[in-house]
TIDOBA-31402 format. One record per residue: x, y, z of N, C-alpha, C, O in turn; residue in three letters. Coordinates in Angstrom, 3 decimals. Layout:
residues N
ATOM | X | Y | Z | X | Y | Z | X | Y | Z | X | Y | Z | ALA
...
end
This chain:
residues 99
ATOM | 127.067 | 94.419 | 149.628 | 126.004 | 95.130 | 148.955 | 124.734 | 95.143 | 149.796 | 124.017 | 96.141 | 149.867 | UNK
ATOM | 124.542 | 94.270 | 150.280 | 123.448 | 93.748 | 151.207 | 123.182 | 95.134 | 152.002 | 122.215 | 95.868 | 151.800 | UNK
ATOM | 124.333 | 95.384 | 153.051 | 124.046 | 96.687 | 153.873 | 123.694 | 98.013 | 153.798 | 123.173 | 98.807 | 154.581 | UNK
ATOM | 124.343 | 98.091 | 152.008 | 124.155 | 99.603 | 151.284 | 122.698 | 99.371 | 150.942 | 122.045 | 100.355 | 150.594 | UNK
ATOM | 122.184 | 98.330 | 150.993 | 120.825 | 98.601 | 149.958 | 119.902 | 98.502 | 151.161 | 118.870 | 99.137 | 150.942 | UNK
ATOM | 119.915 | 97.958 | 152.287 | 119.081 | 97.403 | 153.788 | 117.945 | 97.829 | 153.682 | 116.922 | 97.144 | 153.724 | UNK
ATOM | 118.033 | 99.287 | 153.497 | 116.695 | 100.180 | 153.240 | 115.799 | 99.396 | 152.468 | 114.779 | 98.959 | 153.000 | UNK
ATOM | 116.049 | 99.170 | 151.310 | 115.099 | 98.561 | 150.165 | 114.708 | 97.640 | 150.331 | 113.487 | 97.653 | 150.485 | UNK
ATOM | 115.429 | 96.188 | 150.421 | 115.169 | 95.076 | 150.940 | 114.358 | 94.401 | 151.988 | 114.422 | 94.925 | 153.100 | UNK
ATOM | 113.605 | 93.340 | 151.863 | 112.879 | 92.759 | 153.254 | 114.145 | 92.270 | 153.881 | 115.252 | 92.211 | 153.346 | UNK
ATOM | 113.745 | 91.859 | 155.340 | 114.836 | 90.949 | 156.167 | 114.958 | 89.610 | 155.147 | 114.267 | 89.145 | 154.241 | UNK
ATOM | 116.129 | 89.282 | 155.757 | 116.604 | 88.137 | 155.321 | 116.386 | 86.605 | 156.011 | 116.417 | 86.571 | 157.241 | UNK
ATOM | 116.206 | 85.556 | 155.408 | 116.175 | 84.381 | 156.704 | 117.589 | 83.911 | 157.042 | 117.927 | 83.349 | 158.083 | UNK
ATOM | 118.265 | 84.187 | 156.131 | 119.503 | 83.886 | 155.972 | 120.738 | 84.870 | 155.553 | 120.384 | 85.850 | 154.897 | UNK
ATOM | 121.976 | 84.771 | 155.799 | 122.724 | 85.852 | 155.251 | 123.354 | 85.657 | 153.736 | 123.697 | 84.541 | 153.347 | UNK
ATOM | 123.456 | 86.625 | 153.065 | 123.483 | 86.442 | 151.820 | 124.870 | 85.256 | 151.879 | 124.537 | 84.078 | 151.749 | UNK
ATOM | 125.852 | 85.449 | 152.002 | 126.440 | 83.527 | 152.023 | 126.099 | 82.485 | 151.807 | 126.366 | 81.615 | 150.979 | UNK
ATOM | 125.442 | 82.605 | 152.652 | 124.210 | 81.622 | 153.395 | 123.486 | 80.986 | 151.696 | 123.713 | 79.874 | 151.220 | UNK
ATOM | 122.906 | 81.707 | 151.284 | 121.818 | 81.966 | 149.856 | 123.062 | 81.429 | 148.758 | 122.676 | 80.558 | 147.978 | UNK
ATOM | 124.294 | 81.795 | 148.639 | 125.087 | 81.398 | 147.763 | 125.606 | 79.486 | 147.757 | 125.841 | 78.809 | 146.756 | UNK
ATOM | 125.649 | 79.065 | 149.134 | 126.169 | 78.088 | 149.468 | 125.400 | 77.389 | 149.331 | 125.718 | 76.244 | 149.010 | UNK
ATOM | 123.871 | 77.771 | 149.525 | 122.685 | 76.967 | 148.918 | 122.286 | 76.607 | 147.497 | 121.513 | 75.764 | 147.043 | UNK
ATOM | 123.133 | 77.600 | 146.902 | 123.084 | 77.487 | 145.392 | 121.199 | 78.295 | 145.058 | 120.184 | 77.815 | 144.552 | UNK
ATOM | 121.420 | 79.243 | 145.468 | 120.165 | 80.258 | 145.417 | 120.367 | 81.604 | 144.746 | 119.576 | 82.533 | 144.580 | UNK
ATOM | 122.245 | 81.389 | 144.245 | 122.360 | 82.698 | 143.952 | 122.722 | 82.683 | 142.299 | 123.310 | 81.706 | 141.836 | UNK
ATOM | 122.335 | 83.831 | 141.428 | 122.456 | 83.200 | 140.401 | 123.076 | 85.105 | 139.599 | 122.523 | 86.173 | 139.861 | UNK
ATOM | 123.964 | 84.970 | 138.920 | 124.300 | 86.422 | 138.494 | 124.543 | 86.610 | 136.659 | 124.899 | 85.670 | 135.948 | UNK
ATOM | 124.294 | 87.861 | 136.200 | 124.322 | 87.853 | 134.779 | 125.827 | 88.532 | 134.532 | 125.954 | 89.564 | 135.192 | UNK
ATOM | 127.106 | 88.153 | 133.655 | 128.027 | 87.797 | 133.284 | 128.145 | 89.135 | 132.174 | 127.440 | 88.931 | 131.186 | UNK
ATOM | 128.758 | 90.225 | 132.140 | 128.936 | 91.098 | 130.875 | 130.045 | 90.319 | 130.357 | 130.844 | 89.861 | 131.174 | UNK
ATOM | 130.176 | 90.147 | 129.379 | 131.085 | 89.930 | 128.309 | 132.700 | 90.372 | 128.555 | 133.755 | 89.744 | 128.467 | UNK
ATOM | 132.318 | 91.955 | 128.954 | 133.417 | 93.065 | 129.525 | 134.211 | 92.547 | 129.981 | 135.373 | 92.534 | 129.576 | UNK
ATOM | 133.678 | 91.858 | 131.167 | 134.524 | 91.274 | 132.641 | 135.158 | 90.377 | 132.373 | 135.720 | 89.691 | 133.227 | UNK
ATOM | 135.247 | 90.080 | 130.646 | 136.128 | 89.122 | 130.539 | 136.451 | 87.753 | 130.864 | 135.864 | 87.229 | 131.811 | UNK
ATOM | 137.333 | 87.088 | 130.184 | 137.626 | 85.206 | 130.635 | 138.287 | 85.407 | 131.818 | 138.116 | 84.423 | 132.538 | UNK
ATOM | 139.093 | 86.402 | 132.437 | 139.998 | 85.738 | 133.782 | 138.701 | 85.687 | 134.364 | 138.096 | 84.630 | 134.542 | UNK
ATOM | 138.158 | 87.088 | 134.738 | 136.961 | 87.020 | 135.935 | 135.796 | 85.805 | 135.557 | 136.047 | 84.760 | 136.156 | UNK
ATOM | 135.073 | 85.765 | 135.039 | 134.264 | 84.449 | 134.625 | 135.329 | 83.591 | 134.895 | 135.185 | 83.349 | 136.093 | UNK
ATOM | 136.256 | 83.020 | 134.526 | 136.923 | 82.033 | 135.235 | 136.970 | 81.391 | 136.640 | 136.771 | 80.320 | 137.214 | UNK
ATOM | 137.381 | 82.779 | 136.875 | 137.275 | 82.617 | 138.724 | 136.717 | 82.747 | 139.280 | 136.983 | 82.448 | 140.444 | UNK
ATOM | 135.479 | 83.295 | 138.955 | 134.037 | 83.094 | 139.375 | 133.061 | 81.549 | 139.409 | 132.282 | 81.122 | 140.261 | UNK
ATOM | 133.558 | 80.924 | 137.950 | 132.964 | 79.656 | 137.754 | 134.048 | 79.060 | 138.548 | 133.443 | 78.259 | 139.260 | UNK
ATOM | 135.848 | 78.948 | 138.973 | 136.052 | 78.452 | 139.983 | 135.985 | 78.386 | 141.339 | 136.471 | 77.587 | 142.140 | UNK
ATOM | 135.185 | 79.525 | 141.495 | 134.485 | 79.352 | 143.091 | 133.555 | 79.013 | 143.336 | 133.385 | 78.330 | 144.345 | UNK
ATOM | 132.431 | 79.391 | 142.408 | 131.147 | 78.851 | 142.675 | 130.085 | 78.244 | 142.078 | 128.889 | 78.428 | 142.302 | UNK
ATOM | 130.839 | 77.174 | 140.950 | 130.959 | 76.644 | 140.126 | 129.900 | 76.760 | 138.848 | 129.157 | 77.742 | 138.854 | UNK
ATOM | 129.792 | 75.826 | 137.771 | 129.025 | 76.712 | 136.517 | 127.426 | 76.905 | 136.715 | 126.686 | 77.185 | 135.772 | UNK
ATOM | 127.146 | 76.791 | 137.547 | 125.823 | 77.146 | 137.377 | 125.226 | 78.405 | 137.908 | 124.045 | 78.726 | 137.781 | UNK
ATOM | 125.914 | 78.909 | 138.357 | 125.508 | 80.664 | 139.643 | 125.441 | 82.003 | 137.737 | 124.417 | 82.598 | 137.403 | UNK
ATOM | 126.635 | 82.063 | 137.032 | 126.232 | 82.875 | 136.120 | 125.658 | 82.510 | 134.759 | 125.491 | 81.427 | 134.198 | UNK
ATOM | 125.377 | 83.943 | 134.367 | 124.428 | 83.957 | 132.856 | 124.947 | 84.685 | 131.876 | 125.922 | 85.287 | 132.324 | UNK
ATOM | 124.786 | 84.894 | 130.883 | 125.544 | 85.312 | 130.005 | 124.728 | 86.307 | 129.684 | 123.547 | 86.025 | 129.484 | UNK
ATOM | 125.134 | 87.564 | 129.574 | 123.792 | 88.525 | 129.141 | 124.878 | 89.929 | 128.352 | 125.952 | 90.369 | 128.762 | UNK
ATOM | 124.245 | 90.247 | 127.387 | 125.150 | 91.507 | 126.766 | 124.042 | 92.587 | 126.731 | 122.899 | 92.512 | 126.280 | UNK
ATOM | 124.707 | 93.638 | 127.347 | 124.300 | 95.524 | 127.613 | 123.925 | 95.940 | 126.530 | 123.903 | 97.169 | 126.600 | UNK
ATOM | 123.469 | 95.437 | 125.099 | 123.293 | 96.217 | 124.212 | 121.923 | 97.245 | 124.141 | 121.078 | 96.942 | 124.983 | UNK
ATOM | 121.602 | 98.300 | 123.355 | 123.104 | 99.242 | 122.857 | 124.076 | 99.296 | 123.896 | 123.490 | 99.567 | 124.945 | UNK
ATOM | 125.545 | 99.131 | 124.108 | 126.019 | 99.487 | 125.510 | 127.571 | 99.977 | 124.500 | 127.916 | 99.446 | 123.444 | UNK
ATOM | 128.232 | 101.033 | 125.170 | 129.219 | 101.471 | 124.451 | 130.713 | 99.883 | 124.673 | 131.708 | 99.933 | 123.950 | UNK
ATOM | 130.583 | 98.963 | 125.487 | 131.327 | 98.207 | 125.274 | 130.696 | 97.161 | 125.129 | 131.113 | 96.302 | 125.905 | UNK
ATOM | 129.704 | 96.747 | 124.360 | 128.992 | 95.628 | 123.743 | 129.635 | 95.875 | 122.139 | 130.034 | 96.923 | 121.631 | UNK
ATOM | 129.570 | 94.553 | 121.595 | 129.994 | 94.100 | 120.570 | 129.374 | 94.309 | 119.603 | 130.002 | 94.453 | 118.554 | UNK
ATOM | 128.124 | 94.389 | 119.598 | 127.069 | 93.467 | 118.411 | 127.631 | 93.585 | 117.145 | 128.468 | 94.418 | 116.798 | UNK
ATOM | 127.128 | 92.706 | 116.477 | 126.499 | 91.646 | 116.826 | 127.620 | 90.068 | 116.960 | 127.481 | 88.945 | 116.473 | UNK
ATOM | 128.723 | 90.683 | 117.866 | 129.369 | 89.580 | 118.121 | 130.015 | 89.234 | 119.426 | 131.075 | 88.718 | 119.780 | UNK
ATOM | 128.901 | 89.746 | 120.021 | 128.837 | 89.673 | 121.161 | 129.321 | 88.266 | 122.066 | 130.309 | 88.007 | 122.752 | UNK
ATOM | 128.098 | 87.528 | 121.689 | 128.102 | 86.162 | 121.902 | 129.035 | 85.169 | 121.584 | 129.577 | 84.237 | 122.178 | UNK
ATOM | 129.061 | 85.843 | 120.037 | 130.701 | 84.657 | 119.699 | 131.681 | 84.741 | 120.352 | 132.053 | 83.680 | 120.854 | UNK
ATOM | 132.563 | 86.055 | 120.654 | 133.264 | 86.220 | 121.526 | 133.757 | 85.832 | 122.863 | 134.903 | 85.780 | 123.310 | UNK
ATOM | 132.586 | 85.567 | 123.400 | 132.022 | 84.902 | 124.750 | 132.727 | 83.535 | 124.724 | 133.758 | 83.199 | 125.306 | UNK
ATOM | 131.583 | 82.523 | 123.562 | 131.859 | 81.074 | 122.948 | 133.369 | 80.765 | 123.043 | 133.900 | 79.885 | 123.720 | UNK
ATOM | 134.004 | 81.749 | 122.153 | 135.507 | 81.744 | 121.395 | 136.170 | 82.013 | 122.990 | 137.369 | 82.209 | 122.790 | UNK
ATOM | 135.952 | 82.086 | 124.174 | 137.094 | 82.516 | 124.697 | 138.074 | 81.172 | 125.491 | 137.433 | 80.125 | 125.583 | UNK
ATOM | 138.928 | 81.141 | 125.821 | 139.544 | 79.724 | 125.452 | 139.489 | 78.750 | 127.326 | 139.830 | 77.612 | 127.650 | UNK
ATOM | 139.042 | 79.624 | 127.922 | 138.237 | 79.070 | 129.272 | 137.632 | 77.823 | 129.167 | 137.886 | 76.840 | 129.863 | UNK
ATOM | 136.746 | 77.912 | 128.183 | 135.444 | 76.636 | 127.735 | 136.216 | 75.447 | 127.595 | 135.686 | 74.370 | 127.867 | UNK
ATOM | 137.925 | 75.520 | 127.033 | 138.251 | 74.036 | 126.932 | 138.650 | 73.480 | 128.347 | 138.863 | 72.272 | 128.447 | UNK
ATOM | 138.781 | 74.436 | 129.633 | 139.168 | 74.098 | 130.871 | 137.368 | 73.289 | 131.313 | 137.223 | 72.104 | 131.616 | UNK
ATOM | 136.421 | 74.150 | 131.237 | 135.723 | 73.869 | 131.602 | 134.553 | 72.398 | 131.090 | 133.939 | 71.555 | 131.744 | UNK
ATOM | 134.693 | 72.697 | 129.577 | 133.910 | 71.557 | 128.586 | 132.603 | 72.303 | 127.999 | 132.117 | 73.334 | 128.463 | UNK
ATOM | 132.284 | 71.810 | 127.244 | 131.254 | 72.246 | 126.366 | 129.729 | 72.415 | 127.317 | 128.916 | 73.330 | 127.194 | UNK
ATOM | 129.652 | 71.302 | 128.222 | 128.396 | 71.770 | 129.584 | 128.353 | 72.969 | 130.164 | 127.338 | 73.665 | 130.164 | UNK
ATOM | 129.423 | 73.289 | 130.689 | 130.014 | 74.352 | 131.332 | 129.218 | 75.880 | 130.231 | 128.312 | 76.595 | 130.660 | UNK
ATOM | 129.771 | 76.011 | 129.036 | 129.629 | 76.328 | 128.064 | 128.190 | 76.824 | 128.164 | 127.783 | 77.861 | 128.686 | UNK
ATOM | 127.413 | 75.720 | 127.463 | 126.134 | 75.967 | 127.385 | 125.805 | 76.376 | 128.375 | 125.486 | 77.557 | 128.238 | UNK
ATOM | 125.682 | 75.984 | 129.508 | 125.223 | 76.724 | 130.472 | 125.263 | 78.254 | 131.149 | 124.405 | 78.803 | 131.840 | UNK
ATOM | 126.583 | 78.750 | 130.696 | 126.842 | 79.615 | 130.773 | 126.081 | 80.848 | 129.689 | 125.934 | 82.021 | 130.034 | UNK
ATOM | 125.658 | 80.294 | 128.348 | 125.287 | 81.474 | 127.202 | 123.656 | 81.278 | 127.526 | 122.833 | 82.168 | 127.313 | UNK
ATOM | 123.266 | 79.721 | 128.177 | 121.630 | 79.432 | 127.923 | 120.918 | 79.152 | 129.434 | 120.064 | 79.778 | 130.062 | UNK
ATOM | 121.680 | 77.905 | 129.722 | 120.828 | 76.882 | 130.271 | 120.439 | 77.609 | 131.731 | 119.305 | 77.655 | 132.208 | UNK
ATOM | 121.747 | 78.206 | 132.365 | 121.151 | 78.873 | 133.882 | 120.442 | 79.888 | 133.343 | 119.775 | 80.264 | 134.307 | UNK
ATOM | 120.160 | 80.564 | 132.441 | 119.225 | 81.953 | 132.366 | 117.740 | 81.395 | 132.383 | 116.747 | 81.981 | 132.814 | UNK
ATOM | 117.835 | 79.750 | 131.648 | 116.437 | 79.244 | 131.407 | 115.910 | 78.840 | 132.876 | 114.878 | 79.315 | 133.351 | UNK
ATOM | 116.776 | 77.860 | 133.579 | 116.567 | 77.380 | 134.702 | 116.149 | 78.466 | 135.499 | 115.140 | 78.372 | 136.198 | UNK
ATOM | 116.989 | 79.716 | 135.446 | 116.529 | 80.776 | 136.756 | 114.966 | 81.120 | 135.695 | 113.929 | 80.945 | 136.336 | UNK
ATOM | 114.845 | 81.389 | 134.805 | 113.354 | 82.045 | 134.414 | 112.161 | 81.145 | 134.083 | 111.045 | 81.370 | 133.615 | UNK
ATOM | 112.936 | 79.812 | 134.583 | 111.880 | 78.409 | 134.938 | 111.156 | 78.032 | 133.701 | 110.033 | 77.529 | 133.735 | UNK
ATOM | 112.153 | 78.410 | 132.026 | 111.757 | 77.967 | 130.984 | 112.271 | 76.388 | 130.817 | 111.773 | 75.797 | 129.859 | UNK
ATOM | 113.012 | 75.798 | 131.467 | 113.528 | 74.499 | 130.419 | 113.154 | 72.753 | 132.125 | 113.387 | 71.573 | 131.861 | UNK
end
């Protein structure tokens, strides 16, 4: 993505990798994409990089059950209830430097 956007962007000090491995990178999670992908996302780069965020109005948003859905999906018992929270709250707070 980095190269398609070059135009827009300042230089980098580092290459976007680089920013992930540092744990600098942090992404918002549609619902959509489902438990496999969130899965294998939190098994690569473990629970703290995504956020949980729903598109509403969005023609494949839930409301208002959005969120439960999320909760309910059966990933969370691989991962644990930390995992969990973090995923619906805690990294959205940490990245917007509320908690």
């Amino acid at each position: 993505m980095i190269r398609y956007v070059s135009g827009a962007t300042p230089p980098l000090k580092y290459r976007p990798i680089e920013y992930v491995q540092m744990g600098r990178f942090r992404c918002g999670a549609e619902p959509f994409e489902g438990p496999a992908m969130t899965k294998a996302v939190i098994d690569i780069l473990g629970p703290s990089v995504l956020m949980h965020q729903s598109d509403y109005p969005h023609g494949e948003a839930h409301f208002p059950d959005t969120a439960q859905m999320v909760v309910d999906w059966p990933i969370w018992n691989d991962f644990g209830r930390d995992a969990l929270q973090q995923h619906m709250a805690g990294n959205a707070e940490k990245f917007l430097r509320m908690g």
